[in-house]
C-alpha positions as CSV (number, residue, x, y, z in Angstrom):
1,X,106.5,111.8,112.2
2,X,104.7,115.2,113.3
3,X,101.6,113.1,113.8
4,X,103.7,111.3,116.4
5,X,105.3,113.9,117.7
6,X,101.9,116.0,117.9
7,X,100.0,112.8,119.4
8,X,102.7,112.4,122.4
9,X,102.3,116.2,123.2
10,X,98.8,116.2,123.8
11,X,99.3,112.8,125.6
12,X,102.1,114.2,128.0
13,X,99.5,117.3,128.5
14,X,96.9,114.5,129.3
15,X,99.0,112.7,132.0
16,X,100.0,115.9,133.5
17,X,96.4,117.3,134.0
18,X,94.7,114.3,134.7
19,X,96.9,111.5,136.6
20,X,97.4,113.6,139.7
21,X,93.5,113.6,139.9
22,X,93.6,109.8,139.4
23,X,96.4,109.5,142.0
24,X,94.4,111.3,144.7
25,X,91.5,109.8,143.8
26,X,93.0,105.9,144.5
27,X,94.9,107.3,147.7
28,X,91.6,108.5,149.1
29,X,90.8,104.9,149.2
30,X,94.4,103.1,149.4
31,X,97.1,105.4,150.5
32,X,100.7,104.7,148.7
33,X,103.5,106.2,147.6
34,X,105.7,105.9,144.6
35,X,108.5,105.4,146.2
36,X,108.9,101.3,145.0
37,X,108.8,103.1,141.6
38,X,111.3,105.8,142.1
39,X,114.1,104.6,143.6
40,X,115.0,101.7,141.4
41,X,114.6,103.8,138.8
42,X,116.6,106.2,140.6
43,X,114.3,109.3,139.7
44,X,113.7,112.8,141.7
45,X,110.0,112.6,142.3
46,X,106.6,111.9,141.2
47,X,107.4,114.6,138.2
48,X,109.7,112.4,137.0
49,X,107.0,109.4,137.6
50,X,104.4,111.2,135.1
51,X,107.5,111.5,132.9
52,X,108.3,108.4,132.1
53,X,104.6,106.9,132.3
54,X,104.0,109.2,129.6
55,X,106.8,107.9,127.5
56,X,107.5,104.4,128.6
57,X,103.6,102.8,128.3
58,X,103.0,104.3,125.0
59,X,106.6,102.3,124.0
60,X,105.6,99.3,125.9
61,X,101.8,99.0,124.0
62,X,103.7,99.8,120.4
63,X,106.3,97.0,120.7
64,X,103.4,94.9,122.1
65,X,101.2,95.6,118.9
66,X,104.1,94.5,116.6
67,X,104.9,91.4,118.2
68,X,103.4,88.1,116.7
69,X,100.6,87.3,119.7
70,X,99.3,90.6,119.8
71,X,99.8,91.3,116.4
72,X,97.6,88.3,115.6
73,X,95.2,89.1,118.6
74,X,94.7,92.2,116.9
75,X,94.3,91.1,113.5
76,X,91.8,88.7,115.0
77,X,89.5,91.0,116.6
78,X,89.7,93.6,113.5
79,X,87.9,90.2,111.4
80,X,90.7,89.5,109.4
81,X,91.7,85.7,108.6
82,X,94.2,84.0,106.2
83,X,92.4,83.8,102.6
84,X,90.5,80.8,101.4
85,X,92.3,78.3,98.8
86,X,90.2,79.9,96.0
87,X,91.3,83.9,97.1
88,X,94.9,82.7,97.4
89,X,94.9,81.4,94.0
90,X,93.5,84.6,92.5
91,X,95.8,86.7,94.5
92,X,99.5,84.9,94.9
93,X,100.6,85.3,91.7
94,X,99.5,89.0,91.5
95,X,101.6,89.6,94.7
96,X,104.1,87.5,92.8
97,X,104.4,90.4,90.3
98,X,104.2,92.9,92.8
99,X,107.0,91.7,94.8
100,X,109.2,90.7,91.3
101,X,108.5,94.5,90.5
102,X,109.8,95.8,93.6
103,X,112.4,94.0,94.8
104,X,110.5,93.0,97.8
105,X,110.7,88.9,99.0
106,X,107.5,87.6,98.9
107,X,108.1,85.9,102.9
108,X,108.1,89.4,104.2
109,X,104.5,89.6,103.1
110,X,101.5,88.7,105.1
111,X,98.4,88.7,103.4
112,X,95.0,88.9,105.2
113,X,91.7,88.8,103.9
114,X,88.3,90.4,105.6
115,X,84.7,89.5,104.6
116,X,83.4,93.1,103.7
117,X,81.7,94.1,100.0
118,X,83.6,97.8,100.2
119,X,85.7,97.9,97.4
120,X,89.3,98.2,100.1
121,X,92.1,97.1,100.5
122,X,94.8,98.4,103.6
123,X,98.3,98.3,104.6
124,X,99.2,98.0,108.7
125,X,101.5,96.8,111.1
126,X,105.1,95.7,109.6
127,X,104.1,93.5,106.6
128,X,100.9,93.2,106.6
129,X,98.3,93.8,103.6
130,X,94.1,92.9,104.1
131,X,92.1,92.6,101.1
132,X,88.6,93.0,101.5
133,X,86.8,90.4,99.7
134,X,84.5,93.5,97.9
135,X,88.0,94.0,96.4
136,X,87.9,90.8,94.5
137,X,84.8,90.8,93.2
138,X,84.4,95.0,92.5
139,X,88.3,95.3,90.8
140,X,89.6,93.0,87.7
141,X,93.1,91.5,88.5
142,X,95.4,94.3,87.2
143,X,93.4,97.0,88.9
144,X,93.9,94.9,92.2
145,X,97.5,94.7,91.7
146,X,97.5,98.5,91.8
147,X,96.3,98.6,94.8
148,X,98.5,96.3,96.2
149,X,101.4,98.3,94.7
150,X,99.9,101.2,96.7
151,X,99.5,99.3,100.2
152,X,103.0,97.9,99.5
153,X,104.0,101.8,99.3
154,X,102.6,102.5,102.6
155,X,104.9,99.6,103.9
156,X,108.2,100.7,102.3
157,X,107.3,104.5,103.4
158,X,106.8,103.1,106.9
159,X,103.9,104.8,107.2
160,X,102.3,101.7,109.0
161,X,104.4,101.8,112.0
162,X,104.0,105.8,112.2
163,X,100.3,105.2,112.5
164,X,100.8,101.8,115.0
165,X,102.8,103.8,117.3
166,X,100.4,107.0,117.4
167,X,97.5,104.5,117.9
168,X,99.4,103.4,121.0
169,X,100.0,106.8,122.2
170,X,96.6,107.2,121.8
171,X,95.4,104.9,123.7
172,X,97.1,106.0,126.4
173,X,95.5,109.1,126.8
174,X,92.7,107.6,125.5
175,X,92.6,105.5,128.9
176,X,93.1,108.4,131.3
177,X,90.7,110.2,130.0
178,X,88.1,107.1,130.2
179,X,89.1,107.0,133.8
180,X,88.4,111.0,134.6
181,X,85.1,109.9,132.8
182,X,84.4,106.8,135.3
183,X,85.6,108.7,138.5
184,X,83.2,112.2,137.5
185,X,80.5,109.9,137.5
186,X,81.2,108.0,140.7
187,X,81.4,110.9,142.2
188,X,77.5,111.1,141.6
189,X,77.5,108.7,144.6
190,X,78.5,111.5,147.1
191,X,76.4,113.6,145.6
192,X,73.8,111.6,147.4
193,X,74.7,113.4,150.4
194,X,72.8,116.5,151.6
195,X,75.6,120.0,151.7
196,X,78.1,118.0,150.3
197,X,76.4,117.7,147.1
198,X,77.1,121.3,145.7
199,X,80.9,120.9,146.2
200,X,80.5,117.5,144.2
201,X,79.0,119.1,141.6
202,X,81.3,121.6,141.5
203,X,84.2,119.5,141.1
204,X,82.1,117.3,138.3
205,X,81.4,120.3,136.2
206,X,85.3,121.4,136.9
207,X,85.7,118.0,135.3
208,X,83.7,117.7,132.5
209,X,85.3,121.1,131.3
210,X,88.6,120.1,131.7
211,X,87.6,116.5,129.7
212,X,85.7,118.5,127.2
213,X,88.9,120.7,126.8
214,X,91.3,117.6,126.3
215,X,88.9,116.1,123.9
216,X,88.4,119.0,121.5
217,X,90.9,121.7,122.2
218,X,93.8,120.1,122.8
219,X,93.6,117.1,120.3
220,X,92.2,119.4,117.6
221,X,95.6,120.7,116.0
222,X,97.1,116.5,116.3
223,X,93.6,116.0,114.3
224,X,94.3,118.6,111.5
225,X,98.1,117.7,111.1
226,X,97.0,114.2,111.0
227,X,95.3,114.7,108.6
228,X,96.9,116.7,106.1
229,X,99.6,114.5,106.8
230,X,97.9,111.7,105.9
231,X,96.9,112.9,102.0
232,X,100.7,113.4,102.1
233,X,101.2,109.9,102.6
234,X,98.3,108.6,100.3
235,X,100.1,110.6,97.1
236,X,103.5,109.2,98.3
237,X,102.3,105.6,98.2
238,X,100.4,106.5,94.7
239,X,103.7,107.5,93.6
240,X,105.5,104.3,94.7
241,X,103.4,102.5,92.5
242,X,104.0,104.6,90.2
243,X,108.0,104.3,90.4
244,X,107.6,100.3,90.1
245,X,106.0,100.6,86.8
246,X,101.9,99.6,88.3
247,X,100.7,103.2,87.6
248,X,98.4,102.5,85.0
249,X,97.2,99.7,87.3
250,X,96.5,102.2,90.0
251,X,95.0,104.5,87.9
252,X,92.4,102.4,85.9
253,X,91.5,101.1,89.8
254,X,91.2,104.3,91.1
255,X,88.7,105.6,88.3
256,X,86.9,101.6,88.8
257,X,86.4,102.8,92.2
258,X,85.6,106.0,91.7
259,X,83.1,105.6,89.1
260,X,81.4,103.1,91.7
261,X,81.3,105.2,94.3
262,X,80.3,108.3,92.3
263,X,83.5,110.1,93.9
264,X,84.2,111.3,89.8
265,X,82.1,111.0,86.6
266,X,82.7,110.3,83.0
267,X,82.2,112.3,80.6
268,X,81.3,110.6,76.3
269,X,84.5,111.9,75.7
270,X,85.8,109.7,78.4
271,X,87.2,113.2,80.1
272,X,86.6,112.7,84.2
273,X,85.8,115.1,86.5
274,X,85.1,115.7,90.2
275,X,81.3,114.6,92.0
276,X,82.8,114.9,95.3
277,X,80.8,118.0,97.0
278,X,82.8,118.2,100.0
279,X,83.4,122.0,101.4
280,X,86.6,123.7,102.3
281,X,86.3,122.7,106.3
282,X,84.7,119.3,105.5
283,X,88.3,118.0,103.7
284,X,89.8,119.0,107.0
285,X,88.8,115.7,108.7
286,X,89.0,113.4,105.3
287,X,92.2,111.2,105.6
288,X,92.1,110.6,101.8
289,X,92.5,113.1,99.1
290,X,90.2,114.2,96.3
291,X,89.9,111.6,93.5
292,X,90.2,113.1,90.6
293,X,93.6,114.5,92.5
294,X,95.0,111.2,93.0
295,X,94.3,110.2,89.1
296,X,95.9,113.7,87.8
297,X,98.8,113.2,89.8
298,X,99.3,109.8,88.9
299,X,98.8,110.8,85.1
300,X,101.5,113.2,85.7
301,X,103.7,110.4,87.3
302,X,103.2,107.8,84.9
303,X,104.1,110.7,82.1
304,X,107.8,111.2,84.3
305,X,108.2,107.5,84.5
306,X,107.2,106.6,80.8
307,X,110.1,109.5,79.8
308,X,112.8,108.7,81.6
309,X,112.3,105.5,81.0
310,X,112.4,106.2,76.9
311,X,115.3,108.8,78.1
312,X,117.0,105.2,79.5
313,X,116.0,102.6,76.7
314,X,117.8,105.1,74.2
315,X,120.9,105.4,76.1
316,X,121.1,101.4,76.2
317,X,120.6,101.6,72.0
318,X,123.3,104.3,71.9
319,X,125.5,102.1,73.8
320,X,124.9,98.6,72.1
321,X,125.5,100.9,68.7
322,X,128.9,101.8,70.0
323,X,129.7,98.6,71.1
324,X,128.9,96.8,68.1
């Protein structure tokens, strides 16, 4: 949620600086007014225009991303596709499992599958999990259906829709900014003309340091928040498949992985420890956490879960005892 929040500040900031620019701009070469837009609307004036642009089309692209077409367009475009007869067969009865496990109906599921030897797999949208097919062929079947307990955790946690609806205030801003871009270097046209080329360059360097400022001053904090917010999320889905009883799943896929990607080694004693050589300032801007973090955590979980769940099996011995 402070991702959201953070992305629609800087997006507001971006509208407010930029769109009046845009607006003179287009009314240099079609004069209008926004008059057809503010009185149904019933607003003051064109503060009250850059008001709800700045909330309404981020909404409108959000709800858009969710619905089936564009969902599907988007899916499309991203190379995902439904999975071959063969992948289904490997994978259905896994998600079987996974859904018996957590109480989730298996329809609410979509599965997607995308052609790529990196050893992924990734949760988006409402219901929607995409296997890469490196997946199948780099994990065994239970360490799979760790992962898929961990995607499923970024669906219950909503985390998905967070991220879809940041994306679309994104964009947003994403698309002013592209336009500023366009117009500075239009504006190389006039600069053609003799004397009236030093106030256009003027303007276009005016320009380029208020782009440059959006770009990397403003967004920077949203960047950082994001992502420390995002190892937030990546231990709480970790932890969800913990709670459903697939931590050891998770765990053995996350050394498998890790191992392969030479993000932790093995010691003869079997003991891991960390190869990652990231700095301090480096795991700013690195949306997953350490490794060898994930598995100590999840050691720590799976001790929790294994205890109260001996804590529990007692209690139902105690109490078939006294009934008996």
């Amino acid at each position: 949620m402070i991702q959201v929040i953070l992305t629609y500040i800087v997006n507001v900031i971006i509208v407010f600086v930029f769109f009046p620019i845009l607006e003179s701009a287009v009314q240099l070469v079609y004069p209008f007014s926004w008059d057809w837009f503010i009185k149904p609307l019933h607003l003051a004036d064109k503060l009250d225009v850059y008001i709800v642009l700045s909330i309404a089309l981020p909404i409108i692209v959000a709800i858009g991303l969710f619905l089936p077409p564009f969902s599907w367009l988007a899916h499309l475009l991203q190379g995902e596709r439904k999975p071959s007869a063969v992948e289904a067969e490997y994978i259905e009865p896994l998600l079987e499992e996974l859904c018996t496990r957590s109480g989730v109906s298996r329809n609410t599921l979509t599965l997607r599958m995308r052609t790529d030897e990196d050893i992924n797999a990734f949760a988006s949208g409402i219901n929607h999990i995409t296997i890469h097919t490196g997946a199948l062929s780099g994990l065994d079947k239970r360490h799979l259906l760790g992962v898929l307990a961990h995607e499923l955790g970024h669906l219950r946690n909503r985390d998905t829709i967070y991220l879809t609806i940041t994306y679309a205030m994104d964009r947003l801003g994403q698309l002013i900014l592209n336009l500023v871009i366009l117009l500075n270097g239009a504006l190389n046209i006039l600069a053609l003309i003799p004397i009236v080329n030093i106030v256009i360059r003027i303007i276009q360097i005016v320009l380029l340091v208020m782009i440059a400022a959006v770009e990397y001053v403003l967004r920077l904090p949203k960047w950082i928040t994001y992502y420390f917010d995002s190892r937030r999320r990546e231990y709480a889905a970790d932890a969800y498949a913990v709670s459903i009883g697939l931590g050891r799943e998770l765990r053995e896929g996350l050394v498998a992985l890790g191992l392969a990607t030479e993000q932790i080694g093995m010691l003869e004693t079997g003991e891991l420890y960390d190869r990652e050589s990231t700095g301090f300032f480096s795991r700013l801007f690195i949306t997953h956490p350490k490794m060898i973090k994930r598995i100590q955590r999840i050691d720590e979980g799976i001790e929790i879960y294994e205890l109260k769940r001996s804590l529990l099996w007692d209690r139902m011995i105690r109490k078939a005892k006294c009934i008996q």
